[in-house]
ChimeraX commands (.cxc) that place a marker at each C-alpha (Angstrom):
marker #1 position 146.21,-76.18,-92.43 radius 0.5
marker #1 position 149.34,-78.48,-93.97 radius 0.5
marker #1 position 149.56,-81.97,-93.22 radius 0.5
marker #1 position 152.47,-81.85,-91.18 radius 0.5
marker #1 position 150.35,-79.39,-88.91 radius 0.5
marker #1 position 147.52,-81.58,-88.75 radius 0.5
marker #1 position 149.75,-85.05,-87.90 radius 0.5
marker #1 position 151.39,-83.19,-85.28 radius 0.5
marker #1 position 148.17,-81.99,-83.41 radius 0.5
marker #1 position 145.63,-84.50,-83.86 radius 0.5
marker #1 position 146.20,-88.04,-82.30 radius 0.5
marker #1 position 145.17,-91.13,-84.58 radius 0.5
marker #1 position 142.17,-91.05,-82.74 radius 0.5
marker #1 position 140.76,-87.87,-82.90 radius 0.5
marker #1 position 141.37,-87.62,-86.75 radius 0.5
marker #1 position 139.58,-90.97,-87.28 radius 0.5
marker #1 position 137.00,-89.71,-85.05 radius 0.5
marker #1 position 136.68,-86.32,-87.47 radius 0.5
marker #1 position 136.54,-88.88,-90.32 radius 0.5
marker #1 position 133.25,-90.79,-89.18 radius 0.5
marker #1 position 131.83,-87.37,-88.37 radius 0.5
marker #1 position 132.50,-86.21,-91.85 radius 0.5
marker #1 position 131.08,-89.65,-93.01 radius 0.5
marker #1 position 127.83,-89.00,-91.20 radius 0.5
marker #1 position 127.74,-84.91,-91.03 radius 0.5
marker #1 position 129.65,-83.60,-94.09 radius 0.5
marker #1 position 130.51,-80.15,-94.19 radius 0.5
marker #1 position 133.26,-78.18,-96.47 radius 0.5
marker #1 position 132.61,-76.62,-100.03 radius 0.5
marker #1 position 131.45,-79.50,-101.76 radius 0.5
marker #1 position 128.21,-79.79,-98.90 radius 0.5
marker #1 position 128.30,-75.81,-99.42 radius 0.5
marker #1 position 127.95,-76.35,-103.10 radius 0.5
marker #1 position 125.27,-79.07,-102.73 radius 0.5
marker #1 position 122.33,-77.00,-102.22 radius 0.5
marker #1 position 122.69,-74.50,-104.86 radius 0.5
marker #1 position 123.64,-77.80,-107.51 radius 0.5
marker #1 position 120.51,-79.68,-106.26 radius 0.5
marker #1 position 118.24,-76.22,-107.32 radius 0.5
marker #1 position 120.66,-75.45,-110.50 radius 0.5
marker #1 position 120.14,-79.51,-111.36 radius 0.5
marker #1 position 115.89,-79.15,-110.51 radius 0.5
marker #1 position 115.86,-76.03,-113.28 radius 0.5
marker #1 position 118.26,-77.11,-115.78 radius 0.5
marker #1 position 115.91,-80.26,-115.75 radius 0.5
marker #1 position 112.54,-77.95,-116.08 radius 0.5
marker #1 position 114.25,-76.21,-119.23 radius 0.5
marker #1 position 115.79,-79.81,-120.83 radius 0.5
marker #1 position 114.44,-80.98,-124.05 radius 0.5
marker #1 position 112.20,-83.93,-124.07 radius 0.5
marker #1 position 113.97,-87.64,-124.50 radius 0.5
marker #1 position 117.40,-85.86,-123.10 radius 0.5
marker #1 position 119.80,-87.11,-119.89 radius 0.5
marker #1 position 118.60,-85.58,-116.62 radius 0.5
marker #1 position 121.08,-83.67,-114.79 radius 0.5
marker #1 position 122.49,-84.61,-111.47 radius 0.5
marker #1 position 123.03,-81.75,-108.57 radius 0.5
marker #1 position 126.97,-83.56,-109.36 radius 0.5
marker #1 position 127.11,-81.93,-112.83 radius 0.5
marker #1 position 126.79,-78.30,-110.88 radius 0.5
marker #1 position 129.52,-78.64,-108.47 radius 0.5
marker #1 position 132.54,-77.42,-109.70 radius 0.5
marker #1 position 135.82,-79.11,-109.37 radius 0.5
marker #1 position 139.09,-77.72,-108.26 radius 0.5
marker #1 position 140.63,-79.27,-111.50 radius 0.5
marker #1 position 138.40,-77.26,-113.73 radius 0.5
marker #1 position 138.89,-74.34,-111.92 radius 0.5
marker #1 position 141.57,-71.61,-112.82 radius 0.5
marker #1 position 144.37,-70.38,-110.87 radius 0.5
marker #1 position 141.97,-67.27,-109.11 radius 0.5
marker #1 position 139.32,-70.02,-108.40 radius 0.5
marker #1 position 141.62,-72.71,-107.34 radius 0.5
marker #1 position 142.63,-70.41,-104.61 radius 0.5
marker #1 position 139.54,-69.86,-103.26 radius 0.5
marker #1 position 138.35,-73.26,-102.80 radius 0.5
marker #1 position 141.39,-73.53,-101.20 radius 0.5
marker #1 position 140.76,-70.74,-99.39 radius 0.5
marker #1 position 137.34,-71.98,-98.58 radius 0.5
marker #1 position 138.62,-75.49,-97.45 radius 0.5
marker #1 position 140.98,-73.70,-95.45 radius 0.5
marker #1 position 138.29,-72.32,-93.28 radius 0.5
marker #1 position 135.87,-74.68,-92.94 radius 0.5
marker #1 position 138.26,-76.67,-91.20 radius 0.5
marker #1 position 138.91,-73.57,-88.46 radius 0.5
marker #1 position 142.43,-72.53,-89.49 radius 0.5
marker link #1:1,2 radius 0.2
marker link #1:2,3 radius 0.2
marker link #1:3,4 radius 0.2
marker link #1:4,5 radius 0.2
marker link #1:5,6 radius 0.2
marker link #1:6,7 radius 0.2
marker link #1:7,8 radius 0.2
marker link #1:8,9 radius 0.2
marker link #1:9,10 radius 0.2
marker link #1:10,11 radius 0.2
marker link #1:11,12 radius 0.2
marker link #1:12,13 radius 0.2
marker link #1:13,14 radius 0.2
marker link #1:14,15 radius 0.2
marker link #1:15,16 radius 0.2
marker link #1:16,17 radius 0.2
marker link #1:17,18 radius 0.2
marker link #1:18,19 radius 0.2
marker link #1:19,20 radius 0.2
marker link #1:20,21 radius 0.2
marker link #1:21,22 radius 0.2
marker link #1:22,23 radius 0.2
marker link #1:23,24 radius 0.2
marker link #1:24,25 radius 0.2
marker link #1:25,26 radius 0.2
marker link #1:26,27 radius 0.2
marker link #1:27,28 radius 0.2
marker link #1:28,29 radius 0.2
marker link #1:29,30 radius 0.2
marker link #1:30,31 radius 0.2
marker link #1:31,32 radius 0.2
marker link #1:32,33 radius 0.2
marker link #1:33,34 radius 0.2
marker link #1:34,35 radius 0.2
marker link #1:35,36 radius 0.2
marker link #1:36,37 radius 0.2
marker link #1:37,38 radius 0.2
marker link #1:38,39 radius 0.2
marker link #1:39,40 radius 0.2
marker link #1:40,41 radius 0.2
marker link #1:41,42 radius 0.2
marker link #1:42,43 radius 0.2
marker link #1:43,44 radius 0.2
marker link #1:44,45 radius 0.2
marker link #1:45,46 radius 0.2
marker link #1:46,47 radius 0.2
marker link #1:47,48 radius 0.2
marker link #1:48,49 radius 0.2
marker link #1:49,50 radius 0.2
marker link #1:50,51 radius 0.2
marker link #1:51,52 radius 0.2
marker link #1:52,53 radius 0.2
marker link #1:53,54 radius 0.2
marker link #1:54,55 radius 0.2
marker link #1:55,56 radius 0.2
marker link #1:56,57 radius 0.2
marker link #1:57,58 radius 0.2
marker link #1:58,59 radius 0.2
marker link #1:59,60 radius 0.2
marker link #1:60,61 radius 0.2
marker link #1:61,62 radius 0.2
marker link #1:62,63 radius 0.2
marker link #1:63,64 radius 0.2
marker link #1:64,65 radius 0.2
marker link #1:65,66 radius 0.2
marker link #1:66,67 radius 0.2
marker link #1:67,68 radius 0.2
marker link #1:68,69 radius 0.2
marker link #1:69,70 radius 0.2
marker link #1:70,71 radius 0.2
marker link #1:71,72 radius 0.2
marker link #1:72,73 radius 0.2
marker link #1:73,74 radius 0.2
marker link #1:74,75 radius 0.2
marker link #1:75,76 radius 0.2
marker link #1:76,77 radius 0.2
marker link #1:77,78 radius 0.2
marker link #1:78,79 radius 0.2
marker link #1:79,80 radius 0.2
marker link #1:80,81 radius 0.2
marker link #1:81,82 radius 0.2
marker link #1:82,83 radius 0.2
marker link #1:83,84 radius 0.2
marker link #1:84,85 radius 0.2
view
């Protein structure tokens, strides 16, 4: 979905209104990626040595900027779809 799409079909309104929703119920590939960081965080924690930095679910979730070309399209893909288009 390009922006130009999405200003010419959605009203002020409504896209505010998707923003608080995504405020309260997030959903795309980050949320996606959330669970499997939060259990990837949990045993990467169990295995850490002893006086070292905890890891955060965060760490786990990877970024389109770290991503290569292949990857970058599929999160783009990904984003693509969880927003219906």
């Amino acid at each position: 979905m390009s922006v130009d799409y999405l200003l010419a079909t959605f009203s002020s309104r409504e896209l505010t209104e998707w923003m608080i929703f995504y405020e309260t119920e997030p959903f795309g590939y980050e949320i996606e990626m959330l669970g499997h960081a939060i259990v990837a965080s949990t045993i990467a924690n169990l295995a850490r040595k002893k006086g070292t930095k905890a890891f955060k679910p965060e760490d786990f979730i990877p970024k389109p900027q770290d991503l290569g070309l292949r990857e970058t399209l599929n999160y783009v893909s990904r984003l693509t779809e969880s927003m219906g288009d």
